[in-house]
PDB file of N, CA, C and O in Angstrom:
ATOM      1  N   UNK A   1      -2.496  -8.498 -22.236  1.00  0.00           N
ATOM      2  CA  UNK A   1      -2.392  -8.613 -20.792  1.00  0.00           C
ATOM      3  C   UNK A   1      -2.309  -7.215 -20.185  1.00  0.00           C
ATOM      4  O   UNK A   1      -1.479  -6.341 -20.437  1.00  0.00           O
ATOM      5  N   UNK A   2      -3.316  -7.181 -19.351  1.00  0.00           N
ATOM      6  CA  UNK A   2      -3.214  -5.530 -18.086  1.00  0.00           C
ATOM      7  C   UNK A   2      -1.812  -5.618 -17.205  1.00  0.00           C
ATOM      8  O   UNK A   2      -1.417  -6.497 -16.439  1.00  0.00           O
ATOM      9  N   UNK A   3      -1.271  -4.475 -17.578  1.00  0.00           N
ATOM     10  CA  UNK A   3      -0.075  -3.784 -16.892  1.00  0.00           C
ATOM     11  C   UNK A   3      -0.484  -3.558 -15.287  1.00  0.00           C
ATOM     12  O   UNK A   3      -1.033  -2.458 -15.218  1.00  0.00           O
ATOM     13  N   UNK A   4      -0.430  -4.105 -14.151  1.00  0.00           N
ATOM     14  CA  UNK A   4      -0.811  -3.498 -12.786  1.00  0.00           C
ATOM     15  C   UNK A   4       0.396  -2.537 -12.684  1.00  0.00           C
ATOM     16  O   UNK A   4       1.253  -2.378 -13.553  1.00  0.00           O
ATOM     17  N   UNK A   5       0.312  -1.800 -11.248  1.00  0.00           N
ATOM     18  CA  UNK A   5       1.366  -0.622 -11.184  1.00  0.00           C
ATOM     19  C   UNK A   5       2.247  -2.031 -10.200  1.00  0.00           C
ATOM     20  O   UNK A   5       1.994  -3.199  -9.902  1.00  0.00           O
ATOM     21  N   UNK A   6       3.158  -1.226 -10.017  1.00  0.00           N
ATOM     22  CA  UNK A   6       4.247  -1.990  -9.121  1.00  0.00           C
ATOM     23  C   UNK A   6       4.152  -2.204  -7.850  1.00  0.00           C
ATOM     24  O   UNK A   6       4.750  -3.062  -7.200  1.00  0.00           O
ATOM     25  N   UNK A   7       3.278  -1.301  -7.423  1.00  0.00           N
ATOM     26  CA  UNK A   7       2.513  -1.578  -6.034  1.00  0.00           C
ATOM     27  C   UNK A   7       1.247  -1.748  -5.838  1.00  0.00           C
ATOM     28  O   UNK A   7       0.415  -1.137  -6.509  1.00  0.00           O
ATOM     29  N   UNK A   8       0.853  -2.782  -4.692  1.00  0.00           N
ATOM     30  CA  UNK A   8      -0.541  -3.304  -4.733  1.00  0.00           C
ATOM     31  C   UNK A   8      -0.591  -3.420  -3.243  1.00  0.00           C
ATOM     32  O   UNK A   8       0.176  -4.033  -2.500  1.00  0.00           O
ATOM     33  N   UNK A   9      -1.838  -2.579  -2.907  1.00  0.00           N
ATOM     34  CA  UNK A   9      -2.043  -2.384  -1.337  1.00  0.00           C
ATOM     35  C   UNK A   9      -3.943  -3.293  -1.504  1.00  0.00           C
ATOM     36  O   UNK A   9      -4.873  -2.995  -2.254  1.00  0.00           O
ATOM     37  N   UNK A  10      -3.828  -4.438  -0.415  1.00  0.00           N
ATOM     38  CA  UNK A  10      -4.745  -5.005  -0.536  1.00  0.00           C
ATOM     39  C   UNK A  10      -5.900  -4.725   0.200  1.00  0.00           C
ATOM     40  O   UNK A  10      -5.852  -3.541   0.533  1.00  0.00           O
ATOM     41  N   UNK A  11      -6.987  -5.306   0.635  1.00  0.00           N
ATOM     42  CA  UNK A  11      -8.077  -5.217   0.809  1.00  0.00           C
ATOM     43  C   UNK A  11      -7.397  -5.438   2.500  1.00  0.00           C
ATOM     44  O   UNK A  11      -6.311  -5.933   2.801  1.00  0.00           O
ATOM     45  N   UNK A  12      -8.522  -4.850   3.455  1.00  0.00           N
ATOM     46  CA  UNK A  12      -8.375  -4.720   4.804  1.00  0.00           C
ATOM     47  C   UNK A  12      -7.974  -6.250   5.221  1.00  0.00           C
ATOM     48  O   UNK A  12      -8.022  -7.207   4.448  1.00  0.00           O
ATOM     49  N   UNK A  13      -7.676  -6.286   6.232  1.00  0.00           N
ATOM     50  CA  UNK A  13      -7.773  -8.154   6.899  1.00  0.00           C
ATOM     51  C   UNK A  13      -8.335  -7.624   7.881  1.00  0.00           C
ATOM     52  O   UNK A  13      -8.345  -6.420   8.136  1.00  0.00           O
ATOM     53  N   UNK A  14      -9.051  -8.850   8.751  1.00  0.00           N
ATOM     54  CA  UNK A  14      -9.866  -8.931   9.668  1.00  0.00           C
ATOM     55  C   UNK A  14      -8.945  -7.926  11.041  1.00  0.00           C
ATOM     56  O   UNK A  14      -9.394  -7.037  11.764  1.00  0.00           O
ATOM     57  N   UNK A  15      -7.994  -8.332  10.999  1.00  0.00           N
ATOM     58  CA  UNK A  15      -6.967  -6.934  12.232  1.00  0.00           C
ATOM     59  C   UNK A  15      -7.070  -5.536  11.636  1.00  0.00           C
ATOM     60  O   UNK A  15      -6.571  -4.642  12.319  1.00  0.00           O
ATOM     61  N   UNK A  16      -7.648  -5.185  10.444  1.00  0.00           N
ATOM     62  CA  UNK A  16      -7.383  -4.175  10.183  1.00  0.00           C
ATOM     63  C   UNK A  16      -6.063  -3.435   9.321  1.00  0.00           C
ATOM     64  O   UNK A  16      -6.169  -2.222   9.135  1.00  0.00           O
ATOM     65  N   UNK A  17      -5.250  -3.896   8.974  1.00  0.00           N
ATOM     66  CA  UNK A  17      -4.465  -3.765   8.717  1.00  0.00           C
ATOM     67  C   UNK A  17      -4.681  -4.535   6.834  1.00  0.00           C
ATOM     68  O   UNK A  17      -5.553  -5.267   6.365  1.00  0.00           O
ATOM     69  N   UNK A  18      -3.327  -3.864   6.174  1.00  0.00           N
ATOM     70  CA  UNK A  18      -3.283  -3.905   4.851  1.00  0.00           C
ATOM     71  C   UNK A  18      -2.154  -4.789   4.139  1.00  0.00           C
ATOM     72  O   UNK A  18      -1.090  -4.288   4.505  1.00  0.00           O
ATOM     73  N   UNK A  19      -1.900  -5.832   3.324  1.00  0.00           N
ATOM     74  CA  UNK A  19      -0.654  -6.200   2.961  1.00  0.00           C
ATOM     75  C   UNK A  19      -0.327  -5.140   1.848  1.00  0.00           C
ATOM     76  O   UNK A  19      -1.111  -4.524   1.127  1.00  0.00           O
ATOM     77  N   UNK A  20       0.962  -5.098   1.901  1.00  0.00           N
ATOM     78  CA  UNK A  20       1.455  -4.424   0.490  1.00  0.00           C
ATOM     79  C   UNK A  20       2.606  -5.246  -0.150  1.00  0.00           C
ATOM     80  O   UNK A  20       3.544  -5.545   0.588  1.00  0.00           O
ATOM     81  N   UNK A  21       2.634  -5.696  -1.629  1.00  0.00           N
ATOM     82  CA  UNK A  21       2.906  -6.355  -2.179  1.00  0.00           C
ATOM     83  C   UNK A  21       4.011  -4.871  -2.915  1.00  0.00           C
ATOM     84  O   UNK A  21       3.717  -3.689  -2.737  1.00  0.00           O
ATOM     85  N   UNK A  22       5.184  -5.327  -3.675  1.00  0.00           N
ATOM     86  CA  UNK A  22       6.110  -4.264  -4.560  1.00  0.00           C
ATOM     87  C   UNK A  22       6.765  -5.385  -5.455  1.00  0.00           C
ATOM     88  O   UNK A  22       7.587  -6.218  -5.072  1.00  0.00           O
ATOM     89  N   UNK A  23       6.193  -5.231  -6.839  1.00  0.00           N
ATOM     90  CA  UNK A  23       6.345  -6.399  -7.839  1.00  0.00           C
ATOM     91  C   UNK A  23       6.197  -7.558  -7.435  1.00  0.00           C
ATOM     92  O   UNK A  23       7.188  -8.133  -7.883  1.00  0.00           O
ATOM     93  N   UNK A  24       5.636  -8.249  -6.906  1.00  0.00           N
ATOM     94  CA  UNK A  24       4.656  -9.416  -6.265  1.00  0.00           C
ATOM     95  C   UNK A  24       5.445  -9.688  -4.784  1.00  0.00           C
ATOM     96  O   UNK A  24       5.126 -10.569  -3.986  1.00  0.00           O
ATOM     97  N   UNK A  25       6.527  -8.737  -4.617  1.00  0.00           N
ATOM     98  CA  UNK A  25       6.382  -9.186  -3.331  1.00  0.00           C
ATOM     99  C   UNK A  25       5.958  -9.270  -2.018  1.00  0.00           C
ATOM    100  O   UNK A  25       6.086  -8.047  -1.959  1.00  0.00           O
ATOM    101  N   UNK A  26       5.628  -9.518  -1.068  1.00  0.00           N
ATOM    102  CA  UNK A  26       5.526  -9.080   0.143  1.00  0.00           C
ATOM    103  C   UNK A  26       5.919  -8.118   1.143  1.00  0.00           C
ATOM    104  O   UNK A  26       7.050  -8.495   1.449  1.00  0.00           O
ATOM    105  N   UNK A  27       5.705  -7.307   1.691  1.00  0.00           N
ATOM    106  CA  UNK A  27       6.935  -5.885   2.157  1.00  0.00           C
ATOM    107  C   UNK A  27       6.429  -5.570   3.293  1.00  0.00           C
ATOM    108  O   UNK A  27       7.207  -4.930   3.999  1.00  0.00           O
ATOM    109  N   UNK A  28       5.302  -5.801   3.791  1.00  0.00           N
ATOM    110  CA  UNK A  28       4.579  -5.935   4.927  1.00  0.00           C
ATOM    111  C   UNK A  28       3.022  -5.834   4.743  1.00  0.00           C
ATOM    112  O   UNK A  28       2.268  -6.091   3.805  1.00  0.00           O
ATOM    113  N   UNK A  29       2.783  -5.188   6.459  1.00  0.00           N
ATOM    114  CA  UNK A  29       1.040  -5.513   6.856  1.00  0.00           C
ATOM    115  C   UNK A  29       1.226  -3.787   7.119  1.00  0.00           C
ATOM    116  O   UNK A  29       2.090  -3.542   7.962  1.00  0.00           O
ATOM    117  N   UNK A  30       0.842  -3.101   6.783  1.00  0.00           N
ATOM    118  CA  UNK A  30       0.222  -1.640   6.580  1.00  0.00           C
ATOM    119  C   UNK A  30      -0.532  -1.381   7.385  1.00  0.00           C
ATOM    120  O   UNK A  30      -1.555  -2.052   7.249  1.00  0.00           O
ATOM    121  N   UNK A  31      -0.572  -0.457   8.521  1.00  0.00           N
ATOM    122  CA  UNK A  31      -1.714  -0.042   9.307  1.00  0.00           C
ATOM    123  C   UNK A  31      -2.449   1.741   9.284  1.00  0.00           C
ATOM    124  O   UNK A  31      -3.212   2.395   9.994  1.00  0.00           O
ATOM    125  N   UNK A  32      -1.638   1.951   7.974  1.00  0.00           N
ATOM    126  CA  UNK A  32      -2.055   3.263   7.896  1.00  0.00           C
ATOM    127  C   UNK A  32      -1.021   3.500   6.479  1.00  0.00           C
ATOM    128  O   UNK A  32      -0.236   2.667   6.025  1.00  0.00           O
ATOM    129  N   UNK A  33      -1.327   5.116   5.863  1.00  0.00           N
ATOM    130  CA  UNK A  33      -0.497   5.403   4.460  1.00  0.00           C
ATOM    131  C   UNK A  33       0.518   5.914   4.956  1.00  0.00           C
ATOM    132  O   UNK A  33       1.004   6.613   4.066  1.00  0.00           O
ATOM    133  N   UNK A  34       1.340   6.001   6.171  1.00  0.00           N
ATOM    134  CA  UNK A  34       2.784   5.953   6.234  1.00  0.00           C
ATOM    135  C   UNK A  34       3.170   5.130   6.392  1.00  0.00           C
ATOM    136  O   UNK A  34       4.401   5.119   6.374  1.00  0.00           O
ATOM    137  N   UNK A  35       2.409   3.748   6.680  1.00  0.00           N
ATOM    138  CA  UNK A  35       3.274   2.769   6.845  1.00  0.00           C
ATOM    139  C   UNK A  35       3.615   2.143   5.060  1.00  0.00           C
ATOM    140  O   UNK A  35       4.568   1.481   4.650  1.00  0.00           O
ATOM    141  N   UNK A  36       2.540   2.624   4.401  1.00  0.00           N
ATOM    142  CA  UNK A  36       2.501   2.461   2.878  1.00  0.00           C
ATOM    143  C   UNK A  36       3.748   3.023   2.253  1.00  0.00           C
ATOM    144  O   UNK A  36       4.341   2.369   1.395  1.00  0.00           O
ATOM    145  N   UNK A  37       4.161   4.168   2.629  1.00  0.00           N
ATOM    146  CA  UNK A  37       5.194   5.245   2.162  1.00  0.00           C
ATOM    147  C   UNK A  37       6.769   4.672   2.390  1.00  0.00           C
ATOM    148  O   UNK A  37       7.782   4.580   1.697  1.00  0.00           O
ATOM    149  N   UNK A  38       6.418   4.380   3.610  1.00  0.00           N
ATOM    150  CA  UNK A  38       8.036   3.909   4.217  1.00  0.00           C
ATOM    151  C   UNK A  38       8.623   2.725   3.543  1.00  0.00           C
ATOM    152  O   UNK A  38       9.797   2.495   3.256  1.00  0.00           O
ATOM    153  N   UNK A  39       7.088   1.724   3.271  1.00  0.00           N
ATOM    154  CA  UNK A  39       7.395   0.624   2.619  1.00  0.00           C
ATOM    155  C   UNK A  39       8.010   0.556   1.051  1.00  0.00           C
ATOM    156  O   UNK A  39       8.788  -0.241   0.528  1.00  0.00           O
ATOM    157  N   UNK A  40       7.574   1.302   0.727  1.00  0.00           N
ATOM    158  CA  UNK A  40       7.906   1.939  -0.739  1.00  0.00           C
ATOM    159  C   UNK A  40       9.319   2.742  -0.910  1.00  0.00           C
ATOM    160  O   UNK A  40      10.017   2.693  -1.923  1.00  0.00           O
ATOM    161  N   UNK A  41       9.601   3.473   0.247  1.00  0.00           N
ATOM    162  CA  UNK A  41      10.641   3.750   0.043  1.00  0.00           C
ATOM    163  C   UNK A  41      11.402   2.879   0.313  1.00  0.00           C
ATOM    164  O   UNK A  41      12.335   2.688  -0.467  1.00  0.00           O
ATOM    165  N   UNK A  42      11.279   2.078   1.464  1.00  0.00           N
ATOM    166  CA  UNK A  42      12.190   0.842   1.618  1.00  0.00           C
ATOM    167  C   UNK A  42      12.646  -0.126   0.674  1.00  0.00           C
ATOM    168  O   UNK A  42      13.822  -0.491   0.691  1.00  0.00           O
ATOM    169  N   UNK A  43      11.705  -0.640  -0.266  1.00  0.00           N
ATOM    170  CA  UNK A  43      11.872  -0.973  -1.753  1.00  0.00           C
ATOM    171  C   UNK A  43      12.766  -0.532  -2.856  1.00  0.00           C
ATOM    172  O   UNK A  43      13.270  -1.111  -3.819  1.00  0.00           O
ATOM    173  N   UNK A  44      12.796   0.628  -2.419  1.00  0.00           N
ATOM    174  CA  UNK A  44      13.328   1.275  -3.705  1.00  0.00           C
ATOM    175  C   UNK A  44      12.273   2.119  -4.910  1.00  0.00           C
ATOM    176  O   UNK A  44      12.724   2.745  -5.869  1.00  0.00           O
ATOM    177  N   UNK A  45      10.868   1.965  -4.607  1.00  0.00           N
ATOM    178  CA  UNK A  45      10.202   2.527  -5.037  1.00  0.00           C
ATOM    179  C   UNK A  45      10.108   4.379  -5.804  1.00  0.00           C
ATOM    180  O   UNK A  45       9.963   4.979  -6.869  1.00  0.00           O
ATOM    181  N   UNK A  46      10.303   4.576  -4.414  1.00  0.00           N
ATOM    182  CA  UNK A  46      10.177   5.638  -4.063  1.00  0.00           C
ATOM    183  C   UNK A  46      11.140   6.266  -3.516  1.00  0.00           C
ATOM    184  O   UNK A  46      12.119   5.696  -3.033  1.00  0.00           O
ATOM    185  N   UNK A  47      10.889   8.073  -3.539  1.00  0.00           N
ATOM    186  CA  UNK A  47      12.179   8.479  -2.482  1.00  0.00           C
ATOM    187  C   UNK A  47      11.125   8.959  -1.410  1.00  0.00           C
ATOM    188  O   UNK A  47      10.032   8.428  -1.214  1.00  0.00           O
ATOM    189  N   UNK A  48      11.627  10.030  -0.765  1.00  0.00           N
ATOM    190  CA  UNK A  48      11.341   9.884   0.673  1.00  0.00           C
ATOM    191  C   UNK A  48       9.893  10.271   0.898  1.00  0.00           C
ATOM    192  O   UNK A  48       9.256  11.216   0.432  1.00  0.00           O
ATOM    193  N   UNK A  49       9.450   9.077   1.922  1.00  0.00           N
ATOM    194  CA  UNK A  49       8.192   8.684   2.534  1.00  0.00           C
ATOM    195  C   UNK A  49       7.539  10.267   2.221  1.00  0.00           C
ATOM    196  O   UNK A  49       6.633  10.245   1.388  1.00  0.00           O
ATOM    197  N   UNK A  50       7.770  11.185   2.597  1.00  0.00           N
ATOM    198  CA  UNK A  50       6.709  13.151   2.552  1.00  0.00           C
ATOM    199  C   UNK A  50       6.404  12.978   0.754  1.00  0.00           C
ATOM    200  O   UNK A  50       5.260  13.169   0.341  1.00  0.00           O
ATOM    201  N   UNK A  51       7.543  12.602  -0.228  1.00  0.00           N
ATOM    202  CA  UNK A  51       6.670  13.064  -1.624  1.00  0.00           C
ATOM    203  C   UNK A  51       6.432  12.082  -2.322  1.00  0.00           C
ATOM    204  O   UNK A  51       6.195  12.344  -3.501  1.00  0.00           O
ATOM    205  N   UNK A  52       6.400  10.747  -1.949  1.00  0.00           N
ATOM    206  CA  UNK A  52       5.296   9.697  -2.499  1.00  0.00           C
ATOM    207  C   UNK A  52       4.231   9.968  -2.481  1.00  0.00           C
ATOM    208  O   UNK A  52       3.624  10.154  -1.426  1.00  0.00           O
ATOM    209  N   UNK A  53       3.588  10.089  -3.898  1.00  0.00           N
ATOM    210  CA  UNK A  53       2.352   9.921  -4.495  1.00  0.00           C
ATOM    211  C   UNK A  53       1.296   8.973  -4.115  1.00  0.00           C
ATOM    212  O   UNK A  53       0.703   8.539  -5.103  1.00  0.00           O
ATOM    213  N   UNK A  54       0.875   8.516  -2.987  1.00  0.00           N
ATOM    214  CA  UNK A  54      -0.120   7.398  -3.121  1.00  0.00           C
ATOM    215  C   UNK A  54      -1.248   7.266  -3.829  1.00  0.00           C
ATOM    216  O   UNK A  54      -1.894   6.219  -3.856  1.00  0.00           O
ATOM    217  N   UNK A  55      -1.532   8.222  -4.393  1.00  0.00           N
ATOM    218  CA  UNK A  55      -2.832   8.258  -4.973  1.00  0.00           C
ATOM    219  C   UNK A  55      -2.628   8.522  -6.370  1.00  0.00           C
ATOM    220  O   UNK A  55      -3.471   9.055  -7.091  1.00  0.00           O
ATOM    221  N   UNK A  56      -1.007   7.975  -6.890  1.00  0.00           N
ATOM    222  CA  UNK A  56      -0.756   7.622  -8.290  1.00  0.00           C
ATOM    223  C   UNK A  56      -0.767   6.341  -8.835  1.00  0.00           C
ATOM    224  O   UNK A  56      -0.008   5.373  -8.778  1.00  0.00           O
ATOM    225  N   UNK A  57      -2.380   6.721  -9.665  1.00  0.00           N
ATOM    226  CA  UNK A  57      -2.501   4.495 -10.013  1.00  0.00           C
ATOM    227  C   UNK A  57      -1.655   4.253 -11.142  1.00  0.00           C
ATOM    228  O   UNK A  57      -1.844   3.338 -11.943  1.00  0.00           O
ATOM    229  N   UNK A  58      -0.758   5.049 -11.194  1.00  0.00           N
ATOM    230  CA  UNK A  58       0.486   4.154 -11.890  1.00  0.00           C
ATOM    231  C   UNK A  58       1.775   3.948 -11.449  1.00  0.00           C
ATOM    232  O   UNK A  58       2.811   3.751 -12.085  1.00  0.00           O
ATOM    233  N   UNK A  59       1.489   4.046  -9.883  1.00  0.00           N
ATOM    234  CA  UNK A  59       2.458   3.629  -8.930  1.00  0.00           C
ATOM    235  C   UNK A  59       1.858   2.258  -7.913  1.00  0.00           C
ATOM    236  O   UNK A  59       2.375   1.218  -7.505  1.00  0.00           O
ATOM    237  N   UNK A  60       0.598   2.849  -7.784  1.00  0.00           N
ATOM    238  CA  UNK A  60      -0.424   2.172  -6.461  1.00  0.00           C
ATOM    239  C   UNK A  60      -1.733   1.702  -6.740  1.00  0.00           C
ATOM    240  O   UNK A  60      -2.704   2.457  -6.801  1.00  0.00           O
ATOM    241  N   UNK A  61      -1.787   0.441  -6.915  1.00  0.00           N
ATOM    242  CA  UNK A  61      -3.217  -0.324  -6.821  1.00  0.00           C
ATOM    243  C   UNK A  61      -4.124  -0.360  -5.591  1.00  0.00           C
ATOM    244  O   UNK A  61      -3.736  -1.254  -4.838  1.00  0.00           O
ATOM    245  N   UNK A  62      -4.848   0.079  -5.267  1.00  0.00           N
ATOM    246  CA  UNK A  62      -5.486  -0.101  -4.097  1.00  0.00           C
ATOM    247  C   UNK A  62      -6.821  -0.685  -3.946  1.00  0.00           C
ATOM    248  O   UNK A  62      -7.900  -0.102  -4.051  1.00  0.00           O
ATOM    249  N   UNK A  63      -6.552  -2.166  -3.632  1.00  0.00           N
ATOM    250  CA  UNK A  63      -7.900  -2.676  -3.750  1.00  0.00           C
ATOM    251  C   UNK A  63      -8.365  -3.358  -2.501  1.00  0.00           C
ATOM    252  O   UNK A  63      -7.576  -4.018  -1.825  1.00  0.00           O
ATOM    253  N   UNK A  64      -9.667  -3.212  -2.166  1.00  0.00           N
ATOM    254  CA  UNK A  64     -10.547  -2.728  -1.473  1.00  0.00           C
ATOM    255  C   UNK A  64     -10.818  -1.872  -0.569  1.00  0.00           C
ATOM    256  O   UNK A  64     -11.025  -1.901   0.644  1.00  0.00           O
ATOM    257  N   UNK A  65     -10.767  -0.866  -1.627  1.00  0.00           N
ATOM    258  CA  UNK A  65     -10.631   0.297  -0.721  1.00  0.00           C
ATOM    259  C   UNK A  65     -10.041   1.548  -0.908  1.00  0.00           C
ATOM    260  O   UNK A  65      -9.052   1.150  -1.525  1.00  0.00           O
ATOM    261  N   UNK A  66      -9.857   3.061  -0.829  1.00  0.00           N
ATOM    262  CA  UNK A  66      -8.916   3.380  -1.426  1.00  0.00           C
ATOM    263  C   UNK A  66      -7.939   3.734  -0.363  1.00  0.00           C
ATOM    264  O   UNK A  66      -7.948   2.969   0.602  1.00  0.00           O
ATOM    265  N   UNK A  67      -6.934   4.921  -0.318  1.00  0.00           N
ATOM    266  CA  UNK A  67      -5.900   5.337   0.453  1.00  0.00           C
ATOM    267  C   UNK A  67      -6.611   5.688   1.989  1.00  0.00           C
ATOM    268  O   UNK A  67      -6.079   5.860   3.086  1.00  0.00           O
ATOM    269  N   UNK A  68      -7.751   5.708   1.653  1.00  0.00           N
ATOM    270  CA  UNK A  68      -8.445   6.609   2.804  1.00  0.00           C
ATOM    271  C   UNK A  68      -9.187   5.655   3.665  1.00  0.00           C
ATOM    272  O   UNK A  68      -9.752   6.109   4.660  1.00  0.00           O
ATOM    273  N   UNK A  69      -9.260   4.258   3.375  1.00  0.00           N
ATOM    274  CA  UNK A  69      -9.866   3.432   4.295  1.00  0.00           C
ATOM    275  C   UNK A  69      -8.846   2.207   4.701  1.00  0.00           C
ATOM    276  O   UNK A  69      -8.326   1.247   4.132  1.00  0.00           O
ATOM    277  N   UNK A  70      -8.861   2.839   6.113  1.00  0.00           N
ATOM    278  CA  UNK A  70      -8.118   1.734   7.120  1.00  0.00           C
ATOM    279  C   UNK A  70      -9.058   1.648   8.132  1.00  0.00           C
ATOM    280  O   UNK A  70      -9.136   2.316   9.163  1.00  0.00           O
ATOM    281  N   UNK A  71     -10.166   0.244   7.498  1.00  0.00           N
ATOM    282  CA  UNK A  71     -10.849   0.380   9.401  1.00  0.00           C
ATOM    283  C   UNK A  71     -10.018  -0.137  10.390  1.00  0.00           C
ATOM    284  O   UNK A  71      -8.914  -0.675  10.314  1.00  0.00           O
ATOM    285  N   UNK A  72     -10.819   0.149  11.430  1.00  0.00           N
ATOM    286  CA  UNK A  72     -10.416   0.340  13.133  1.00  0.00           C
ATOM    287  C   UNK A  72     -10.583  -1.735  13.100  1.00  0.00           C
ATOM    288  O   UNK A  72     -11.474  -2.359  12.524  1.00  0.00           O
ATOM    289  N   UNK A  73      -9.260  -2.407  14.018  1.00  0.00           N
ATOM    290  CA  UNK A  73      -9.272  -3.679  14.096  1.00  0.00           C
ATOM    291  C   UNK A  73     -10.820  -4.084  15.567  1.00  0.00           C
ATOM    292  O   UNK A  73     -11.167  -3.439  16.557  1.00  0.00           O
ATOM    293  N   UNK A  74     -11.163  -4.987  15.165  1.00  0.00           N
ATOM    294  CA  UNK A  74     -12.081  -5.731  16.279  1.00  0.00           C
ATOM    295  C   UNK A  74     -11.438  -5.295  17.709  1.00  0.00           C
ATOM    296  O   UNK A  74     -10.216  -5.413  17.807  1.00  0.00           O
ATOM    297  N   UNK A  75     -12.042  -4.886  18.630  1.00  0.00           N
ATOM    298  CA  UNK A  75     -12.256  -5.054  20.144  1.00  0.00           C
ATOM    299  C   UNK A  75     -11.960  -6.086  20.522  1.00  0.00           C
ATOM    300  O   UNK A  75     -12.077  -6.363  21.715  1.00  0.00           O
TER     301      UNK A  75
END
């Protein structure tokens, strides 16, 4: 069985915005990688939101998409 990391930032939703899951849970809707950071620290993940790693895939799954794509929500 594949090990995922402990965090899993999902594929866009139609608003634009991202869920992030921290060991299957729910932690919110993400609209950008500080809202990723805070969430993580809020968890317990992480310490403070400035030296989280997001772009450590053995912290952070990021699927569809990577750290760098948050499209813009519908008009």
């Amino acid at each position: 069985m594949t090990e995922h990391p402990p965090v899993i930032v999902h594929p866009p939703t139609p608003s634009g915005g991202r869920r992030v899951t921290v060991r299957g849970q729910i932690v919110g809707l993400a609209h950008g990688r500080g809202d990723v950071a805070e969430f993580l620290r809020r968890a317990g993940v992480a310490g403070p939101a400035e030296d989280i790693a997001l772009d450590d895939p053995r912290l952070v799954e990021w699927r569809g998409g990577s750290l760098d794509d948050w499209p813009m929500p519908p008009a």
